[in-house]
C-alpha positions as CSV (number, residue, x, y, z in Angstrom):
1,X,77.0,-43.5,119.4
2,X,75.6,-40.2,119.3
3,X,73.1,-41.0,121.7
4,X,75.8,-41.9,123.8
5,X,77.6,-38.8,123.5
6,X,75.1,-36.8,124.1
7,X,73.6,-38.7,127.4
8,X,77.7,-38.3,128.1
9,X,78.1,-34.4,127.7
10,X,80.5,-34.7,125.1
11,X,78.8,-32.0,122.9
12,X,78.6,-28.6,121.9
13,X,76.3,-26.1,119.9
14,X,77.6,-23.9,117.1
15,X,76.1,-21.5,114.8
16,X,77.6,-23.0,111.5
17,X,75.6,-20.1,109.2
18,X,78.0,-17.4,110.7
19,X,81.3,-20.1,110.4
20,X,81.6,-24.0,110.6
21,X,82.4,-25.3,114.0
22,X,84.1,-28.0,112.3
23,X,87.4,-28.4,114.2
24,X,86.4,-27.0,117.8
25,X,88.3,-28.3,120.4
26,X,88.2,-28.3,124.3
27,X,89.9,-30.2,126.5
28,X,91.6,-30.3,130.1
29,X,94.8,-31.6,130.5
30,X,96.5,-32.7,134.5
31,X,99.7,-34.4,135.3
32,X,98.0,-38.0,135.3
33,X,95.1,-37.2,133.4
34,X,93.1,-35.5,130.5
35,X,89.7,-34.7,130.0
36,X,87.2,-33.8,127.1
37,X,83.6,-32.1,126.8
38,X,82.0,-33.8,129.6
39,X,84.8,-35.3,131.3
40,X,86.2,-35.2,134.8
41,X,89.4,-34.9,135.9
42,X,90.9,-34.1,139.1
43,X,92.9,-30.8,139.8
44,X,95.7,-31.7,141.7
45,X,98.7,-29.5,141.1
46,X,96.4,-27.7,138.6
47,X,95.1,-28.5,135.4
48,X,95.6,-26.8,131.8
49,X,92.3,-26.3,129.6
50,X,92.8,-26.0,125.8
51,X,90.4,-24.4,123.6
52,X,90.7,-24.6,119.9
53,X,88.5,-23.2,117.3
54,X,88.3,-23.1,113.6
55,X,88.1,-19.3,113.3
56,X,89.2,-16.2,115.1
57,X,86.7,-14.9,117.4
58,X,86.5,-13.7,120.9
59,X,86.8,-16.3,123.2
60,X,85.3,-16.5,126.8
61,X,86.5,-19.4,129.8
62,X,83.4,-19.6,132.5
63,X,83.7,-21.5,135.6
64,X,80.5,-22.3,137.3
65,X,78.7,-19.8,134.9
66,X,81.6,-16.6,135.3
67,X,84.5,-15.6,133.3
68,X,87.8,-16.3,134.0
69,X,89.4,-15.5,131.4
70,X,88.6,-14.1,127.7
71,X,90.5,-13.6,124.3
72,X,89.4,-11.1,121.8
73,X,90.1,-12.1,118.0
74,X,91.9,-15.3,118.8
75,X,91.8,-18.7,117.5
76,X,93.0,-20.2,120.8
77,X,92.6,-19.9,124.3
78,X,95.3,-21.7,127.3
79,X,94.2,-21.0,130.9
80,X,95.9,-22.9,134.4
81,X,92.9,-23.9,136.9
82,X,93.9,-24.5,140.2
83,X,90.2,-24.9,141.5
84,X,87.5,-27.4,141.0
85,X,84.2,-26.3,138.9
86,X,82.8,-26.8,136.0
87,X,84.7,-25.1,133.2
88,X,83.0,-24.0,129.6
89,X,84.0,-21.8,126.4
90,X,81.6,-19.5,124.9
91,X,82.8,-17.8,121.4
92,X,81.3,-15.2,119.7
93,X,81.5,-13.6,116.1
94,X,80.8,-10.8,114.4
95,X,77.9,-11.1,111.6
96,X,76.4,-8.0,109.9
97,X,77.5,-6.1,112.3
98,X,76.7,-6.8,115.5
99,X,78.1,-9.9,117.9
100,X,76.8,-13.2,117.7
101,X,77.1,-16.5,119.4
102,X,78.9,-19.1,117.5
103,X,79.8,-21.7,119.9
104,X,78.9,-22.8,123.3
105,X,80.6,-25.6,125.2
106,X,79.3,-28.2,127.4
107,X,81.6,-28.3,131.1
108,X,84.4,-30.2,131.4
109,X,84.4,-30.8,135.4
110,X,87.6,-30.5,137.3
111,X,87.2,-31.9,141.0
């Protein structure tokens, strides 16, 4: 099973020493269809990706490796994509003082 999700993209990596991951969330949701970590799904009319983590911290949206979209000191992050690409979240913390990166997301790919 793991094997599986992980040949499957359904994964992420997280930094539990600054905060658990436990509870992270992203996921793409379109008028006929939804999509997880490693998923496709077609745009259509547009599409609305979900982000959901455990903890507040500043959230970033990346298509094709560029922010869209970012939320400082949130738990939760809503964006509307209206163009294919392959969409990923990237958090970050702060931990004795400087930034850190807690969580990064594999794409979810909207065609």
């Amino acid at each position: 099973m793991i094997y599986a999700a992980l040949e499957a993209g359904r994964c992420f990596i997280g930094y539990d020493l600054l905060r658990s991951t436990r509870g992270f969330r992203f996921s793409a949701h379109g008028a006929h269809a939804e999509a997880v970590i490693g998923g496709q799904i077609a745009v259509g009319g547009g599409v609305a990706l979900h982000a959901k983590l455990p903890e507040l911290a500043e959230i970033r949206l990346l298509k094709d490796g560029r922010p869209v979209q970012e939320a400082r000191l949130a738990q939760a992050l809503t964006h509307r994509a209206l163009e294919p690409g392959a969409y990923r979240i990237e958090a970050y913390r702060r931990h004795l003082g400087r930034k850190r990166a807690w969580i990064f997301s594999n794409p979810i790919y909207l065609q």
